[in-house]
C-alpha positions in Angstrom: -70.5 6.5 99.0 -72.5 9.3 96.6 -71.2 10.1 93.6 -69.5 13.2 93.1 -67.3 15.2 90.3 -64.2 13.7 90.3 -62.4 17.3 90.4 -64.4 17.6 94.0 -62.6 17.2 97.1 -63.2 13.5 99.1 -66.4 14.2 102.0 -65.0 13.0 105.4 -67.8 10.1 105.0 -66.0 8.8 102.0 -62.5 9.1 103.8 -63.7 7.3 106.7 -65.0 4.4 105.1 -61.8 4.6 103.1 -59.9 3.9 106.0 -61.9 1.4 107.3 -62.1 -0.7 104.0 -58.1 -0.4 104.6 -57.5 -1.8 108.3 -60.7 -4.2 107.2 -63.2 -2.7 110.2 -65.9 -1.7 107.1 -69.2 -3.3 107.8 -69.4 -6.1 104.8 -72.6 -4.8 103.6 -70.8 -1.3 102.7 -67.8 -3.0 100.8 -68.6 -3.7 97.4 -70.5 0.1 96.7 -67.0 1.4 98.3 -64.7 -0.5 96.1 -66.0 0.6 93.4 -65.9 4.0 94.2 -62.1 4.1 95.0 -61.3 2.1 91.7 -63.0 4.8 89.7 -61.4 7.4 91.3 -57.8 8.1 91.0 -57.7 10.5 93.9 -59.8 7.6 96.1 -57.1 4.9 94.9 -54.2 6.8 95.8 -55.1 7.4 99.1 -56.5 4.3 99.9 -52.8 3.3 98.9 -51.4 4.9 101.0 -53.7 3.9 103.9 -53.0 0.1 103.1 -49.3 0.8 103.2 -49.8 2.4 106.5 -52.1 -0.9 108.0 -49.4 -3.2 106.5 -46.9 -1.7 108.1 -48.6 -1.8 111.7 -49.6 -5.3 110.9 -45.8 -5.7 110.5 -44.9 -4.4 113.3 -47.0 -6.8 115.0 -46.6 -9.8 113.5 -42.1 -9.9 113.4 -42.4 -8.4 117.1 -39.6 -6.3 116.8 -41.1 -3.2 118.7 -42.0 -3.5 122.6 -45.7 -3.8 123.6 -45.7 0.1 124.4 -43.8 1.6 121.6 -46.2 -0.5 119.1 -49.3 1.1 121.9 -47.8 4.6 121.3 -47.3 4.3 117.7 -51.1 3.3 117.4 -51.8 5.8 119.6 -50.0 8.8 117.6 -52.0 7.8 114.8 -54.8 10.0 114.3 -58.6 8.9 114.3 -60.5 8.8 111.3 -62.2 12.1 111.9 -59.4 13.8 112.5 -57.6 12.2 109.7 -60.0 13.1 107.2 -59.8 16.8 108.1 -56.0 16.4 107.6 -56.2 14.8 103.9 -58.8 17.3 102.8 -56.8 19.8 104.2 -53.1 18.7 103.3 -53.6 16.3 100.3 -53.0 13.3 102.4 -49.7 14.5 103.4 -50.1 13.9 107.3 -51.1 9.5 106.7 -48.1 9.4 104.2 -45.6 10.5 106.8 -46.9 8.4 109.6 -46.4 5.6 107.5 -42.5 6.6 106.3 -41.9 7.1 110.6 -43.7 3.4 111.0 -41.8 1.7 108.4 -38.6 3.8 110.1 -39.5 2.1 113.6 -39.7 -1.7 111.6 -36.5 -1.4 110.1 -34.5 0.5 112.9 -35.3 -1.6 115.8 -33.6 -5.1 116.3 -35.5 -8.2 115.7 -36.7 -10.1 118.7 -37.1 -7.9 120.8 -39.8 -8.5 123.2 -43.5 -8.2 122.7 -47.3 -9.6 122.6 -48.3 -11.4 119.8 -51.4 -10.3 118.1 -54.5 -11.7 116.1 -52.8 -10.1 113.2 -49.6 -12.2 113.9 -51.6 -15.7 114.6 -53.6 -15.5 111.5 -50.6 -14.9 109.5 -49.3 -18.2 110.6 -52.0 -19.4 108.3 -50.1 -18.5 104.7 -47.2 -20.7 105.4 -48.7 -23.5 104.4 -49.2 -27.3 106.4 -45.8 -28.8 106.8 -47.2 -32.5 108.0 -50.1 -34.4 107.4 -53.5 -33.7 108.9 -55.0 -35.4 112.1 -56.6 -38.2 111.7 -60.3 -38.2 113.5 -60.6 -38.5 117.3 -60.7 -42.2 118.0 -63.1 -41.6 120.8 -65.4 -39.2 118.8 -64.0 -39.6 115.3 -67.5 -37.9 113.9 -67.0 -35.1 116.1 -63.3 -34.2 116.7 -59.8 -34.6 115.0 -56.9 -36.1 117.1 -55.3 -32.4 117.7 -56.3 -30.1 120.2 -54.3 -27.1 122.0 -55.0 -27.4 126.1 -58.8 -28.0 126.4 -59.8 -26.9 122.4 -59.7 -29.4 120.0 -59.9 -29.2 116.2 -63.5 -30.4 115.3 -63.8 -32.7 111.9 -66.4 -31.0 109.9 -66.1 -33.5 107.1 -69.9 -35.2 108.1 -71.6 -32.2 108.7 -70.1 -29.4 107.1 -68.0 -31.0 104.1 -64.6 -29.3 105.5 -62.1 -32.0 105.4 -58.7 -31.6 106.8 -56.1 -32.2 104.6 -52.7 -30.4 106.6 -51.4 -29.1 109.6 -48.3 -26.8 111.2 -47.0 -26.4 114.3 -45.7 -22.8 115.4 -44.5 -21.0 118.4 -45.8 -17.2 119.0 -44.7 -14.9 122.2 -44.1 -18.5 123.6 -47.3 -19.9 122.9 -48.5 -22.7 121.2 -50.5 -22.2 117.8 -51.7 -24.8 116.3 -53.2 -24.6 112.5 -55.5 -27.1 110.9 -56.1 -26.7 107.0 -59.3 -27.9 105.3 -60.9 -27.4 102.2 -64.2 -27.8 100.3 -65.4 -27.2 96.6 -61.7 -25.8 95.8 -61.9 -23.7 98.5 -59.4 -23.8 101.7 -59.5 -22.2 105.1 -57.5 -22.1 107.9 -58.1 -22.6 111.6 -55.6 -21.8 114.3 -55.6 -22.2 118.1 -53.2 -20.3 119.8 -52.4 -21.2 123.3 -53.1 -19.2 126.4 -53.1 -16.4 127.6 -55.6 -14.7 125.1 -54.5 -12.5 122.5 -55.9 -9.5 122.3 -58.4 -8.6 120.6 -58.7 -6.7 117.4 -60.5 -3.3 116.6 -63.7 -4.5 115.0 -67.0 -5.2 115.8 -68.0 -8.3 117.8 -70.7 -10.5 116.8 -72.8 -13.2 119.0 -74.1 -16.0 117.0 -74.9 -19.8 118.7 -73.6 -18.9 121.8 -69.9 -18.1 120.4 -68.7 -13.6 120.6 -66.3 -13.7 117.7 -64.9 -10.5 115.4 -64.5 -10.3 111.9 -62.4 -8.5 110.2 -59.9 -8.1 106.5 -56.3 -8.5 107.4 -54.0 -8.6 104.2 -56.6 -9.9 101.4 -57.6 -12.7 104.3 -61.3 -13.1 106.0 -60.2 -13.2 109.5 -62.7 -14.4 112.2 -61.8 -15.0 115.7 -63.0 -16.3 119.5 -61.5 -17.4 122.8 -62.1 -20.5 124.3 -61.2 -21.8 127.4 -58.6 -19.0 127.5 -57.5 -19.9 124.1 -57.2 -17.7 121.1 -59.0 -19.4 118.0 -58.3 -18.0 114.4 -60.4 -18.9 111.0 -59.1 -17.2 108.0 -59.5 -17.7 104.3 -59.9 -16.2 101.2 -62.8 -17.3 98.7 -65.5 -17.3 101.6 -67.6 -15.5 102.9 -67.8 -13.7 106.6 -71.0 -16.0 107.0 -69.2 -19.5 106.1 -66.6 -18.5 108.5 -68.9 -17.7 111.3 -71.0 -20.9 111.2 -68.1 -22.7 111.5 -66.2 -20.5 114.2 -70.1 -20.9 115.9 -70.6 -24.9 115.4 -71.7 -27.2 118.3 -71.1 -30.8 118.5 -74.6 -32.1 117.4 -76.1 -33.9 120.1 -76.0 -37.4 118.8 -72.3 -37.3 118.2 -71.3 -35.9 121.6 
């Protein structure tokens, strides 16, 4: 973002990449300059704010299912793009993204819990924060360099203890839209990361840019303060979040193959 006066009104640039620093779609490389640009300005900050509130409470949405698939599709829908919403804040002070929010937070509170509805990436990764609630797998017996004894249809759980220095330490067990989801914890240098495989069929995937790296189209993306990657696999949904790594630790191990002489 270019400096400006701080009595000057936000370009549609710097709203943009406001909004996508706030749903987490902001290319990595533009994050830190952005930051910094919304913490020193009061006007930035208050309407990133207000943008957050609005993500969370889509996010929300999504992850207690309490909406049906097509009011949560129309309620994205009604929300406006980010060139249209910038004209709208300029124009109305932020007014317009403040009252979308107030209608969203409406819908979570007014409709009845369980009702029915597809689970999202949103929802899976969040399955993450509740921490392990058993022990972790012990290594594959038949691979034990290679594999953990845990695995959701075909994908297993690989032990990256050898190679990568990732070692298991917990695990949880979770239902989602009648799936299975599955979540491994590791952790390495103080650091700790979770990997979830939800069951099929395939969750759908997020808004953000997909990436190709060894062979493996993943997405990366911010969802609540978590580094969120994700792939499918054998019509499996896999999730690696944490916080404390970076987008590129994540990806090499969302991308990791079985070295040859362990297969």
């Amino acid at each position: 973002m270019a400096s400006r006066a701080d009595d000057t009104k936000p370009t549609a640039r710097e709203l943009a990449e406001l909004s996508a620093l706030a749903d987490g779609t902001l290319d990595p490389s533009r994050r830190a300059e952005v930051e910094a640009r919304v913490a020193a300005s009061p006007e930035l900050s208050a309407l990133y704010q207000r943008e957050r509130r609005l993500v969370s409470a889509l996010h929300q949405a999504r992850a207690t299912e309490r909406a049906p698939a097509g009011l949560r599709a129309r309620v994205d829908a009604a929300r406006p793009s980010r060139r249209t919403a910038a004209r709208r804040r300029i124009a109305y002070g932020g007014g317009v993204a403040g009252a979308v929010a107030v209608v969203v937070l409406a819908l979570v509170l007014l409709l009845p819990s369980g009702t029915p509805g597809a689970p999202s990436v949103s929802s899976a990764a969040s399955l993450a924060t509740r921490g392990p609630t058993r022990s972790a797998p012990a290594p594959d017996p038949d691979n034990p360099a290679a594999r953990l004894n845990e695995s959701v249809g075909d994908v297993y759980f690989p032990n990256w203890t050898s190679h990568l220095h990732w070692r298991a330490y917990g695990e949880r067990l979770d239902r989602l839209g009648g799936r299975t989801a599955v979540t491994v914890y590791y952790q390495w240098r103080g650091a700790r990361i979770a990997y979830t495989i939800v069951g099929a069929p395939a969750l759908a995937k997020p808004a953000a840019a997909q990436e190709w790296l060894n062979g493996t189209e993943m997405q990366t993306l911010m969802l609540d303060g978590r580094l969120v990657v994700t792939w499918r696999r054998s019509g499996d949904t896999c999730v690696l979040s944490g916080s404390g790594v970076t987008a590129a630790e994540l990806q090499t191990l969302a991308a990791w193959k079985v070295p040859a002489e362990d297969r």
